[in-house]
Steps between C-alpha positions, in 0.01 A plus 500: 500500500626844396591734814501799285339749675276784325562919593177676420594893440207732520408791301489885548331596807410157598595238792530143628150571567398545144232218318768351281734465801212343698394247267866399433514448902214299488579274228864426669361476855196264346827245376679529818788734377415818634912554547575468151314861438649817589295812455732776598325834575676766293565845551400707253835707418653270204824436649402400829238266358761349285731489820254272677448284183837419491519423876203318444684249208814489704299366796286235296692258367407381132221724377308602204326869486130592425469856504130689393496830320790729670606184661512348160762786426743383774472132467619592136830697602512195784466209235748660296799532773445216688408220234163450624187321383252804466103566419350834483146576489401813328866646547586886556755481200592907516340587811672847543234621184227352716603600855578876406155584637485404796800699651400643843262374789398125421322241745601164512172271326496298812606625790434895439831615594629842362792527303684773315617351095824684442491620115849366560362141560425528073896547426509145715253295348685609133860321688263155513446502150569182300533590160510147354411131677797335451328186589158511388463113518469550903280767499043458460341829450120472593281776366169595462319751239293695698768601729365874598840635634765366243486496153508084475663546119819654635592174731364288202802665333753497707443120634494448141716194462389362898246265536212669518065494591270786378165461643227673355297761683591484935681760631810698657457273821475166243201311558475203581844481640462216716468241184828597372672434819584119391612627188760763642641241743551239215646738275698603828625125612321482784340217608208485837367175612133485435194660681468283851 
């Protein structure tokens, strides 16, 4: 049985408490391998949250990355320097263009907290940018059409030559999430035992 364990890396403004994050605990918990998950909570300044990623990997053992939306951003630049199995769901691909706007007072989705984004934070998000998968065998882009904060076409693009899903219709959050979950571990190596 594989002991790969899987790092789930939230998006912009979200937590460990978000619904993709909770289902994902569920589903490991449900196969008795609630260790095997780690859900770090990120802060939201780009190099901290990459600090604590890489803590996070160095602390884990063998891993592979599933990162959603911003997350999807950093698991990239993560894949790509540590030779990591990787799947995105509708990835940030140039988040600085998207994130420009919401410079200033934000509150975390979850947990309400207040936080300042530094314009700065932009220049550090453009430093995580991969410009090419070297390895795009080892890296499943998940995407849906009716994503309502990303432009789906522009990860269609650049995941070009990764294996890839476009569903139809869903959403930014990607419905249905929980039915993909055996698909991401397979493609990730990981291996549960079965619902007890």
């Amino acid at each position: 049985m594989s002991d790969i364990s899987l790092i789930y890396i939230h998006g912009f403004n979200s937590s460990p408490q978000s619904w993709k994050a909770g289902v994902l605990r569920d589903y490991f918990e449900r196969h008795g391998a609630g260790h095997r998950l780690h859900v770090p909570a990120l802060d939201p300044q780009p190099r901290k949250a990459m600090a604590t990623l890489e803590a996070t990997i160095a602390g884990a053992g063998p891993v592979a990355l599933l990162g959603s939306s911003l997350g999807g951003f950093y698991a990239t630049w993560l894949a790509e320097h540590h030779d990591l199995v990787t799947a995105v769901v509708n990835p940030a691909v140039r988040p600085w263009r998207l994130l420009d706007k919401y410079t200033g007072i934000n509150h975390n989705y979850h947990s309400g907290e207040a936080y300042q984004f530094d314009p700065a934070w932009l220049d550090e998000l453009r430093h995580y940018q991969v410009e090419a998968i070297s390895k795009p065998e080892q890296m499943l882009m998940l995407t849906q059409t009716g994503d309502e904060s990303l432009d789906w076409r522009e990860g269609w693009e650049y995941y070009a030559d990764c294996h890839l899903f476009r569903g139809l219709g869903g959403s930014h959050g990607f419905d249905d999430f929980d039915a993909f979950i055996p698909l991401v571990l397979r493609f990730c190596g990981i291996r549960l035992t079965p619902d007890t």
